[in-house]
C-alpha positions, 0 to 999 in steps of 0.5 A: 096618671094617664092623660093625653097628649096634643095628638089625642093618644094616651100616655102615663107620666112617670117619675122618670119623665118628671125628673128631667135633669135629675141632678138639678133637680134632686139638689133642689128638692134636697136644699128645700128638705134639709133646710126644712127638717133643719128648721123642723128640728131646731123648733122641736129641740126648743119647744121640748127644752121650753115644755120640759122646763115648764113640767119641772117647775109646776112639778116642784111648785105644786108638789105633784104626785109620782104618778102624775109626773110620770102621766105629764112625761108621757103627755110631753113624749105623745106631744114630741113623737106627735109633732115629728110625724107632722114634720115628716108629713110636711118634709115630704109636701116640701119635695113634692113641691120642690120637685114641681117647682124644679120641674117647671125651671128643668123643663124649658131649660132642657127645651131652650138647650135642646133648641140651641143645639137644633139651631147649631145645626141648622134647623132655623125655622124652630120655635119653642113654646112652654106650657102655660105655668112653666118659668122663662116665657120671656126667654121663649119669646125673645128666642123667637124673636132672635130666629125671626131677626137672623131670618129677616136679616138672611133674606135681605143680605145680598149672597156676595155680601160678606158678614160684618165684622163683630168689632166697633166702628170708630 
């Protein structure tokens, strides 16, 4: 996928880029699936316990022929075999949305960190800004407006004057 970036030139996202703290977000993306196919199968185990037990009493209720029993099992085994290629379809929506989802907390987290370490080294006059959909805009802006409150706190403290101390005033 080609898009272009604030500078008008070309660049391809790739799988790399999207993972940016990988081992946050595959453990997401792994909790959101195994919680899914754990749910996935329970249902399948009940549902083919459920029809399975349904098959046998009408088989025995209504004296059904060899054939068509066979004919119902098969039906029974197309319905399951059905069902767990859905399940798979839906497992991989749920990490493709879980790899999103975990892509917009990764995102400003890894720029917050980055911020932190830049202002560590002096660098006050940072600001960070997320993308529209990305989580934590509040943390952003009060970032923000802690650089601004330590600058103005820096321009009016006289050079002679000592910090205050981080202890309370009786």
């Amino acid at each position: 996928m080609k898009t272009m970036n604030s500078s008008g030139h070309k660049h391809q996202r790739y799988i790399k880029n999207f993972l940016i703290n990988p081992q946050f977000q595959l453990k997401y993306v792994f909790w959101m699936v195994s919680t899914g196919a754990a749910l996935a199968f329970t249902y399948s185990i009940l549902f083919y316990n459920f029809a399975n037990d349904t098959y046998k009493l009408i088989i025995e209720i209504s004296k059904v022929p060899i054939e068509t029993q066979a004919i119902m099992h098969y039906q029974l085994t197309k319905i399951i075999l059905l069902q767990g290629v859905i399940t798979f379809f839906f497992l991989c929506c749920i990490g493709m949305i879980g790899l999103l989802f975990s892509h917009r907390v990764a995102g400003p987290l890894y720029k917050l960190k980055s911020a932190f370490e830049r202002v560590k080294k002096g660098e006050g006059q940072l600001r960070i800004y997320f993308r529209k959909y990305d989580e934590f805009q509040e943390v952003a802006l009060e970032f923000n407006k802690m650089l601004d409150q330590i600058q103005g706190r820096e321009v009016t403290r006289p050079t002679n004057e000592k910090p205050e101390a981080l202890t309370p005033k009786p």
